[in-house]
C-alpha positions as CSV (number, residue, x, y, z in Angstrom):
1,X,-2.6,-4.5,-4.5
2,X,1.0,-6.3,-3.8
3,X,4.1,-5.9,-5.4
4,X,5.3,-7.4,-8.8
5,X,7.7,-10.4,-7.4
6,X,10.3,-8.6,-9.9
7,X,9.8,-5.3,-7.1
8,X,9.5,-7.5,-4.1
9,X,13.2,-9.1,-5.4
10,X,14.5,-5.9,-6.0
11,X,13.1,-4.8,-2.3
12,X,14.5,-7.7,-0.8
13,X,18.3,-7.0,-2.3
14,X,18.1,-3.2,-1.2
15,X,16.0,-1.7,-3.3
16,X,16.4,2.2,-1.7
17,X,12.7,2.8,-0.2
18,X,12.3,6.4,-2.1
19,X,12.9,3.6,-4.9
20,X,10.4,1.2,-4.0
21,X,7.7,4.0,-3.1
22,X,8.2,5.1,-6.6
23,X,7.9,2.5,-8.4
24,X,5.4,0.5,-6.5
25,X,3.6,3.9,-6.6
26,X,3.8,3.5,-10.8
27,X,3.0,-0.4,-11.0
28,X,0.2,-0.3,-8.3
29,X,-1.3,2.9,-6.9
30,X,-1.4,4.4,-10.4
31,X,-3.3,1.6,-12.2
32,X,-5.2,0.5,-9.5
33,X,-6.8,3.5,-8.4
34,X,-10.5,2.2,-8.9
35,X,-9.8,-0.8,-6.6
36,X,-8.1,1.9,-3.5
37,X,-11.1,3.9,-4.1
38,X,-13.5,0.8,-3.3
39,X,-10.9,-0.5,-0.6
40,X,-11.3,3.1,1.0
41,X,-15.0,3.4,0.8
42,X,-15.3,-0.4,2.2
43,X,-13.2,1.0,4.9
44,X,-15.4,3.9,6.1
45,X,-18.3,1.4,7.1
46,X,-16.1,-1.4,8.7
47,X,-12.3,-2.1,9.8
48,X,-9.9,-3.3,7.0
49,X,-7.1,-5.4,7.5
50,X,-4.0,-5.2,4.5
51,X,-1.7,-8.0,5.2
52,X,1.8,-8.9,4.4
53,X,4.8,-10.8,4.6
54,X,6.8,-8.2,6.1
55,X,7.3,-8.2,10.1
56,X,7.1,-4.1,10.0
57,X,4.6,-2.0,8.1
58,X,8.0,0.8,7.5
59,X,8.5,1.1,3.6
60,X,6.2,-2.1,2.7
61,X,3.1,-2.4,0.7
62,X,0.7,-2.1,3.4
63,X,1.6,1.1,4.3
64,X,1.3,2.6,0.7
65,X,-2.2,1.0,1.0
66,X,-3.6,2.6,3.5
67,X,-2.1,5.9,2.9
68,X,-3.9,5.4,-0.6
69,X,-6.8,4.9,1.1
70,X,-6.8,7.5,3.4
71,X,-6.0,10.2,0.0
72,X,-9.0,9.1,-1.4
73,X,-11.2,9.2,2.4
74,X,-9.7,11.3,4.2
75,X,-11.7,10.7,7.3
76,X,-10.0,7.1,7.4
77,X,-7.9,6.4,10.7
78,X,-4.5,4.3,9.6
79,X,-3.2,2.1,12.5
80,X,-0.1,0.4,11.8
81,X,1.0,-2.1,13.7
């Protein structure tokens, strides 16, 4: 559920984030939907973890995650730290 490292370069060189939303949005979210749904439903029996390189959880992919998740279970608590 990461980036392409073609978005992740874009990112990097200042990508605008309602830029990288969408389009991370269109190359992951979209196509993945099956595997957020799972990640989701793992997540209402046991604490999940989505890592990533960036220091912040503001505008990366770990963020998008979980508000994925929590679409698709909305009784899912997203801490972001």
């Amino acid at each position: 559920l990461s980036p392409s490292e073609e978005l992740l370069k874009d990112y990097h060189k200042g990508l605008p984030c309602k830029d990288y939303v969408s389009r991370f949005t269109q190359e992951v979210l979209v196509p993945q939907a099956g595997k957020i749904q799972q990640l989701a439903q793992m997540a209402r029996d046991k604490n999940i973890t989505i890592l990533c390189y960036e220091k912040t959880p503001e505008n990366c992919h770990r963020s998008l995650v979980a508000l994925a998740c929590k679409t698709s279970q909305s009784s899912l608590e997203i801490i972001l730290e």
